[in-house]
C-alpha positions as CSV (number, residue, x, y, z in Angstrom):
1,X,16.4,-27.2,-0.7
2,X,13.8,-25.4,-2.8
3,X,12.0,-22.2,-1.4
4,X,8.9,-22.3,0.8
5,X,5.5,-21.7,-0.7
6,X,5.0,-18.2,1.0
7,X,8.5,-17.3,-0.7
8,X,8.3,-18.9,-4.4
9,X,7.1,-17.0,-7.3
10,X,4.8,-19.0,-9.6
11,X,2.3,-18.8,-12.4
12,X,2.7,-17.4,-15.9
13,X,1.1,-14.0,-15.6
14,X,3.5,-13.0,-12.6
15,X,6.4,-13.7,-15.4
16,X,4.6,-11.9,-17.5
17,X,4.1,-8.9,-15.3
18,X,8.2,-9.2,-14.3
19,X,9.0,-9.3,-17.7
20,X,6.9,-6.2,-19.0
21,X,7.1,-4.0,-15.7
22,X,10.4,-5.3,-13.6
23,X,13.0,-3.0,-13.0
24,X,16.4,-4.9,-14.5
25,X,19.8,-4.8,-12.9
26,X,22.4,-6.8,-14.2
27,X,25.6,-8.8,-13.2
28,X,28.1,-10.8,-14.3
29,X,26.0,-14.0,-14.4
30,X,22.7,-13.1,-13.2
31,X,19.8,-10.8,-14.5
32,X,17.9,-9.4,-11.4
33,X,14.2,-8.2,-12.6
34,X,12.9,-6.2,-9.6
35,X,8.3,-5.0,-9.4
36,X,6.3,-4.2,-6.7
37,X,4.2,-7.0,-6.5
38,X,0.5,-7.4,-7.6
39,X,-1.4,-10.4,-5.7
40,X,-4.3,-10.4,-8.3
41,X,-1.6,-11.9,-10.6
42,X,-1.2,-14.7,-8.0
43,X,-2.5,-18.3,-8.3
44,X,-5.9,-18.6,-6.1
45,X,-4.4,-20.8,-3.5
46,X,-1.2,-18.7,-3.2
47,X,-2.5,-15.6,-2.8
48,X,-3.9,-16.7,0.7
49,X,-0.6,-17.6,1.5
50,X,0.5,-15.0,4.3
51,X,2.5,-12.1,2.6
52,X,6.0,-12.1,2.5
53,X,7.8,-8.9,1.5
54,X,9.5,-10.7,-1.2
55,X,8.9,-13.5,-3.5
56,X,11.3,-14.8,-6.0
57,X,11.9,-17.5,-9.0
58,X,15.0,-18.6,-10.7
59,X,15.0,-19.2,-13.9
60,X,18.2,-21.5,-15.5
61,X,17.7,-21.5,-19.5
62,X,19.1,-24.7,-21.7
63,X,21.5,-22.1,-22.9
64,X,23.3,-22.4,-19.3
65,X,23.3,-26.1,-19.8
66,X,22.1,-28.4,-21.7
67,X,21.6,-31.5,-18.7
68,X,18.5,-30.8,-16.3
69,X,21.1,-31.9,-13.7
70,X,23.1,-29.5,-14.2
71,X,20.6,-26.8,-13.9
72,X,18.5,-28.5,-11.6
73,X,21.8,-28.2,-9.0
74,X,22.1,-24.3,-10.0
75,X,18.6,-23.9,-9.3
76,X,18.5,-25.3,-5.8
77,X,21.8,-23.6,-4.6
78,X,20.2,-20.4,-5.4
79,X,16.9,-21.2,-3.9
80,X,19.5,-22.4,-0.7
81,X,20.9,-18.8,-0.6
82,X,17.8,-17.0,-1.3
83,X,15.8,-18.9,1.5
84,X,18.8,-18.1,3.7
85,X,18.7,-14.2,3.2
86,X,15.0,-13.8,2.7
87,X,14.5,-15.9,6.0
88,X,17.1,-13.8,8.1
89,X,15.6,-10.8,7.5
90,X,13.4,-8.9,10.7
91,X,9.8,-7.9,9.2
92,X,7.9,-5.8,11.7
93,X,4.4,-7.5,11.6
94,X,1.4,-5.9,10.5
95,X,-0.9,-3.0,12.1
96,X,-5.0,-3.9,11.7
97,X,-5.7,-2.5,8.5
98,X,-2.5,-2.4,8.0
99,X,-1.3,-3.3,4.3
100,X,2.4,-3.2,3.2
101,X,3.5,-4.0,-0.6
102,X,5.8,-6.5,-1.5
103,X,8.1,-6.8,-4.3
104,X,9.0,-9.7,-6.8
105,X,12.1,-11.1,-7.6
106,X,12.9,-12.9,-11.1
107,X,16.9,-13.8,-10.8
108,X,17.9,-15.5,-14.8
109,X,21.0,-17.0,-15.1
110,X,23.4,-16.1,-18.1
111,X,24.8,-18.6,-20.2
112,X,28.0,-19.4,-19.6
113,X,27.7,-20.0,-15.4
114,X,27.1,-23.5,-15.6
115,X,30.8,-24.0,-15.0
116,X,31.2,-21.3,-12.4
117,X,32.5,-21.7,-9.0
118,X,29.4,-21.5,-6.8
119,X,30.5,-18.8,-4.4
120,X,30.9,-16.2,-7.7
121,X,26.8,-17.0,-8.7
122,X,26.3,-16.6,-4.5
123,X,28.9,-13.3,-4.6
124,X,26.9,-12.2,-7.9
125,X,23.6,-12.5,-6.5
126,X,23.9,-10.7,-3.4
127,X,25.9,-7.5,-5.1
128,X,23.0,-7.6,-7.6
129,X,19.8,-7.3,-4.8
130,X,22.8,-4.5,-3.0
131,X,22.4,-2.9,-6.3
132,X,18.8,-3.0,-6.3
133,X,18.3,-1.4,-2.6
134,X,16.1,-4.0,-1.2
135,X,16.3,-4.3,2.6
136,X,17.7,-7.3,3.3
């Protein structure tokens, strides 16, 4: 199952801004990059999207493994947990004039996981956003 629109992290400059600006926290098979995020860096027809307080993207390198299958299958049991968490969490809705900052998630899988037992990557990701003190 892939993540829903309002949750999903796309576009080159909001890589870009992750890249140069996220905060990095590392585990055993994942790379967590961590910024508050910045709309303006959003495609037009996301950024009217209603706000989420997170958005994320996983990113699964040939050097995890070499068959799109393979990595396709990582990808969307990720995306599974992370819709799972992100979904489950209580958001107080908004005040008028109101505005609340978001942040941006960027999870990049190290090479070598491809051959993992899924519940490690699942065990992995959630000590990882633990680690990086986001309320969820």
């Amino acid at each position: 199952m892939a993540l829903s629109a309002r949750l999903r992290l796309r576009g080159s400059r909001c890589f870009d801004y992750l890249y140069q600006n996220g905060r990095i926290y590392h585990g055993e098979w994942i790379v967590l990059r961590v910024a508050l995020e910045r709309r303006e860096y959003l495609r037009n027809g996301i950024r009217n999207l209603p706000t989420s307080l997170f958005r994320c993207s996983v990113v699964v390198s040939t050097k995890v493994s070499k068959s799109s299958v393979r990595r396709n299958a990582i990808r969307r049991l990720l995306h599974q947990y992370l819709q799972e968490i992100l979904l489950r969490q209580s958001i107080p809705p908004l005040n008028p004039g109101e505005k609340r900052l978001g942040h941006w998630l960027l999870l990049s899988l190290k090479p070598g996981c491809s051959d993992i037992d899924p519940r490690l990557l699942r065990q992995d990701c959630l000590s990882l956003l633990t680690k990086a003190e986001l309320q969820l």
